[in-house]
C-alpha positions as CSV (number, residue, x, y, z in Angstrom):
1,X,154.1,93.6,109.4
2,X,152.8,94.1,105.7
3,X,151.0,90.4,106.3
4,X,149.2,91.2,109.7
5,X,147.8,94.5,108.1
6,X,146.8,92.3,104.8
7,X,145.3,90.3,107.5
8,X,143.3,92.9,109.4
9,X,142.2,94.5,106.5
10,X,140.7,91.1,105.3
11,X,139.0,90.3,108.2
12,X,137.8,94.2,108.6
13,X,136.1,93.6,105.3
14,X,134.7,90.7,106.2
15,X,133.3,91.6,109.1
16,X,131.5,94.6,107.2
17,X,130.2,92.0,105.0
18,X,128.5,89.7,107.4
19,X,127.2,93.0,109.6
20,X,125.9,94.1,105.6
21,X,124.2,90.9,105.1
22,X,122.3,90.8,109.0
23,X,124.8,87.8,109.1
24,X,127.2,87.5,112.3
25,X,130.8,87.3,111.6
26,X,132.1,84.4,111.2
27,X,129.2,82.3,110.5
28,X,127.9,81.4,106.6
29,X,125.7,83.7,104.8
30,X,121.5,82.3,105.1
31,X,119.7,81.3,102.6
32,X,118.4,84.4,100.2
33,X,115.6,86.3,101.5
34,X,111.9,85.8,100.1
35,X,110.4,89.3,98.5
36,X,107.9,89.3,101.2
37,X,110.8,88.9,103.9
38,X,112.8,91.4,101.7
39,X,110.3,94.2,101.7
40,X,111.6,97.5,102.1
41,X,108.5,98.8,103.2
42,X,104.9,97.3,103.7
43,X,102.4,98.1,101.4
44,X,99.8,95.8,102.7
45,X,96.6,97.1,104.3
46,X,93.8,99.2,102.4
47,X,94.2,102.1,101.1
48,X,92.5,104.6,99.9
49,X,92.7,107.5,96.5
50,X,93.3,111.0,97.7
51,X,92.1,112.8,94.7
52,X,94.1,116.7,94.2
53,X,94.0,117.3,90.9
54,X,92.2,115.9,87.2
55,X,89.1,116.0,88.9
56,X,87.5,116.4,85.8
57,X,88.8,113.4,84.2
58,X,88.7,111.0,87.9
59,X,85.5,112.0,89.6
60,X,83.2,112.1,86.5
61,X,83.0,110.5,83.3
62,X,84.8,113.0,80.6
63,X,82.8,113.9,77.5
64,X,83.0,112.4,74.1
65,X,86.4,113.6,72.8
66,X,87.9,115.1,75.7
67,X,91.5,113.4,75.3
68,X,93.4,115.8,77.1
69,X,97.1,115.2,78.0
70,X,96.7,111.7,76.4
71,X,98.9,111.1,73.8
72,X,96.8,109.7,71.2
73,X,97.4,109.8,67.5
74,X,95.0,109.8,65.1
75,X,93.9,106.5,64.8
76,X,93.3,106.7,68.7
77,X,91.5,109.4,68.6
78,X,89.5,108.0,65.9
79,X,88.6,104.8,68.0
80,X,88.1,107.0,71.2
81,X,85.1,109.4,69.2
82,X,83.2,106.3,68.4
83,X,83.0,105.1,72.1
84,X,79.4,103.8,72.6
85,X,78.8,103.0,76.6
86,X,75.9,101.3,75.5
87,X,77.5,98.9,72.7
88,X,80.2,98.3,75.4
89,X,77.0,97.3,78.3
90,X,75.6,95.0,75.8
91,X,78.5,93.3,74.8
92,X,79.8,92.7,78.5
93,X,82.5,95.2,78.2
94,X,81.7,97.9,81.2
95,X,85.6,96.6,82.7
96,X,87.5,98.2,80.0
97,X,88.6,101.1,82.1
98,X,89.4,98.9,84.5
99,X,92.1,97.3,82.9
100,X,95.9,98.0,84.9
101,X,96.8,100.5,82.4
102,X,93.8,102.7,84.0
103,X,92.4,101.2,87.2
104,X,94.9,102.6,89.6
105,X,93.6,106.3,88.6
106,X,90.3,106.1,89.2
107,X,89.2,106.9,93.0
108,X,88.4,104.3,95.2
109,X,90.1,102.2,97.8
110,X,93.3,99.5,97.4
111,X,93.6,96.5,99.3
112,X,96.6,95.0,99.3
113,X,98.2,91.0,100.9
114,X,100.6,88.4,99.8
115,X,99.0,85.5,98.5
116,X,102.9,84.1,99.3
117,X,106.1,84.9,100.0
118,X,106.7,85.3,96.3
119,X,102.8,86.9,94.9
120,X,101.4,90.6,96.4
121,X,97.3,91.1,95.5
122,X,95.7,94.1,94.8
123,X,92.0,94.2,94.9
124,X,90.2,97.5,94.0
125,X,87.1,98.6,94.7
126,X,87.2,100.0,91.2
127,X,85.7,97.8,89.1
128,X,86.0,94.8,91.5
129,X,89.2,93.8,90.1
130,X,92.5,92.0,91.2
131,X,95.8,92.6,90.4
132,X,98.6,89.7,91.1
133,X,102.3,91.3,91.2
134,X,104.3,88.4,90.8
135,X,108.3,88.5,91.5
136,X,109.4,85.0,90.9
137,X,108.0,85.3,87.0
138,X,110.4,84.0,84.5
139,X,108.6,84.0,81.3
140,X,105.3,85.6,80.5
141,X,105.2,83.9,77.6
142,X,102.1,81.4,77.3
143,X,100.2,83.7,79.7
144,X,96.4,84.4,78.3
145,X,95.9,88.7,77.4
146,X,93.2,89.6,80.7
147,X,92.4,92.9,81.8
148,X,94.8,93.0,84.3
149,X,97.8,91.6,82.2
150,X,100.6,89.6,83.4
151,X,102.8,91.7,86.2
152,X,106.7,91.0,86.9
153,X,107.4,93.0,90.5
154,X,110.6,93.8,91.7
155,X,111.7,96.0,94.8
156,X,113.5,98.8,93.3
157,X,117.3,98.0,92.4
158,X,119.7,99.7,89.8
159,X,119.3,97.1,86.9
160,X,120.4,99.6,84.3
161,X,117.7,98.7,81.9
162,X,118.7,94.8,81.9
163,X,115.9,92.3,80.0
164,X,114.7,88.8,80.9
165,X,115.5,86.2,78.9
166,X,111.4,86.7,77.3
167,X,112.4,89.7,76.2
168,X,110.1,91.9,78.4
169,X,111.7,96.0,79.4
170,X,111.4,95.3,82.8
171,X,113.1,98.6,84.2
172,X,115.3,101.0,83.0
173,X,117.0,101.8,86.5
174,X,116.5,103.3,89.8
175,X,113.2,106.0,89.8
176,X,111.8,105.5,92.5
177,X,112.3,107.8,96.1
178,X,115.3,106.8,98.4
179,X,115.1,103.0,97.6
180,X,111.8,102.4,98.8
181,X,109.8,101.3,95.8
182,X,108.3,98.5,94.0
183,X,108.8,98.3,90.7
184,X,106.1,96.6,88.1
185,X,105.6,96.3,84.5
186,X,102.9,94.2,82.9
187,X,102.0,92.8,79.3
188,X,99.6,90.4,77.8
189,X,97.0,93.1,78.2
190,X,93.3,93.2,76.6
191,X,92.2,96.2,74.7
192,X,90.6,98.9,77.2
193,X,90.5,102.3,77.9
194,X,92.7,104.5,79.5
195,X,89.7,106.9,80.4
196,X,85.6,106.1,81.1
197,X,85.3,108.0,78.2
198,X,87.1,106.1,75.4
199,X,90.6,106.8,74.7
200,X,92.0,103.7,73.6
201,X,95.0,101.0,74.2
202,X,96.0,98.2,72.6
203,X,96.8,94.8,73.3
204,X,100.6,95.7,72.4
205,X,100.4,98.2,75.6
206,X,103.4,97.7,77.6
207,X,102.4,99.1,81.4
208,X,105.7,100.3,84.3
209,X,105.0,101.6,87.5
210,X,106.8,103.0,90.4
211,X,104.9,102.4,94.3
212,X,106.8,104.7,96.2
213,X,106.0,104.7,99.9
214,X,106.8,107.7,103.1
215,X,105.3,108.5,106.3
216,X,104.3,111.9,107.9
217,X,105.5,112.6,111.2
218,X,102.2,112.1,112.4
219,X,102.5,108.6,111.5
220,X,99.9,108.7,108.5
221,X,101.2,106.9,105.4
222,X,101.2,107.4,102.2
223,X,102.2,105.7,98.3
224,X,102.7,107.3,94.9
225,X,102.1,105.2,92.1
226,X,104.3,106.2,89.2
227,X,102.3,104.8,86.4
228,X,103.9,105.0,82.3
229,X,102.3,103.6,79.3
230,X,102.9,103.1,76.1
231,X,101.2,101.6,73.5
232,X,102.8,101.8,69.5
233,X,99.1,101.3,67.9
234,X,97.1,104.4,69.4
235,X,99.5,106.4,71.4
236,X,102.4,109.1,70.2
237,X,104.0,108.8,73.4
238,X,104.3,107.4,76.8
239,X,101.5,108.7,79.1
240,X,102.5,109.5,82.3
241,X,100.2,109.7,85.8
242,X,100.9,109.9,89.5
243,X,98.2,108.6,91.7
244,X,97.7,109.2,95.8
245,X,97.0,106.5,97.8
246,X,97.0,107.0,102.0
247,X,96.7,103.7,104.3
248,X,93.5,103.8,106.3
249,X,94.5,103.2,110.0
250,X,91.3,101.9,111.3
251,X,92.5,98.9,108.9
252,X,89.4,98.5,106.8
């Protein structure tokens, strides 16, 4: 008797397994799942910035030495008091508040595809720039700085702060809403600005952020992008934003 329950009881939790996996029971588990066939949720389509609050730091460009709710320290605010738009222009540096650290909080519209199964690309209006969000990376390591950095994406899972081997803080643990984000952090960042107006980052600026995606019951969708830097040479702190995006039905 003992046996034949042993037995049941194996083949009960096998068969949760298999049903767990999509797998039928009985038959060998597939081959893993690529990130695009793993999606929780799709975030491709355009999308465009709903804009509810820090209007007068997103719709406008802030005035010399309005740094409010950034961070900086003082030899940030220093660098962000000489900001010269004009020096910038002539030196063919108008992008450097487009850089990922900044470019998802200023208003315009998101479009976002897999390039493959493995590489999602965001292209904003913003600036005109593209963002690759790459989840097969394994080392970041002999990547060139750019204004968009080099991103490792993940779909949110409870890694409990785990590293690479490179040595990169991916993510310290679940944040996101309900399981349904993607995760991203990003390095090998150029110097830019965090604002039009001039606050600064570094090229030591480390860059996570949490996509979190829900629909209304009127079918409109919607993502929050949790976005946290930190930089050790200008800021004090991490500076935290949460950006609006919602998915334009027409397509385009």
């Amino acid at each position: 008797m003992k046996l034949l329950t042993i037995a049941a009881l194996t083949s009960l939790a096998w068969t949760a397994v298999a049903a767990a996996q999509g797998q039928p029971p009985g038959r060998p588990a597939g081959p893993p799942k690529s990130p695009r066939e793993a999606a929780p949720v799709d975030l491709t389509g355009y999308w465009v910035s709903v804009i509810s609050e820090d209007w007068r730091w997103r719709m406008v460009t802030p005035l010399r030495g309005d740094f409010q709710s950034i961070p900086l320290n003082e030899a940030g605010k220093r660098v962000g008091l000489a900001w010269d738009p004009a020096a910038d222009e002539a030196a063919g540096l108008q992008c450097k508040s487009y850089g990922a650290p900044a470019v998802m909080r200023v208003p315009g519209r998101v479009h976002i595809t897999w390039t493959d199964d493995q590489t999602l690309k965001l292209e904003t209006d913003a600036g005109g720039q593209t963002r690759l969000l790459h989840f097969n990376a394994t080392s970041a390591a002999n990547e060139p700085p750019s204004r968009q950095g080099y991103s490792v994406a993940n779909w949110e899972r409870p890694v409990h702060g785990q590293l690479p081997a490179e040595g990169i803080p991916i993510f310290s643990g679940s944040t996101g809403q309900h399981g349904r984000s993607l995760e991203v952090a990003t390095t090998h960042l150029l110097p830019g600005y965090l604002r039009k107006n001039g606050p600064p980052y570094s090229e030591h600026t480390k860059l996570q952020e949490y996509f979190d995606y829900h629909k209304e019951p009127n079918g409109d969708e919607w993502f929050t992008v949790t976005t946290l830097v930190t930089d050790p040479t200008y800021l004090d702190g991490p500076f935290l934003t949460s950006s609006d995006f919602k998915k334009e039905r027409s397509g385009k």
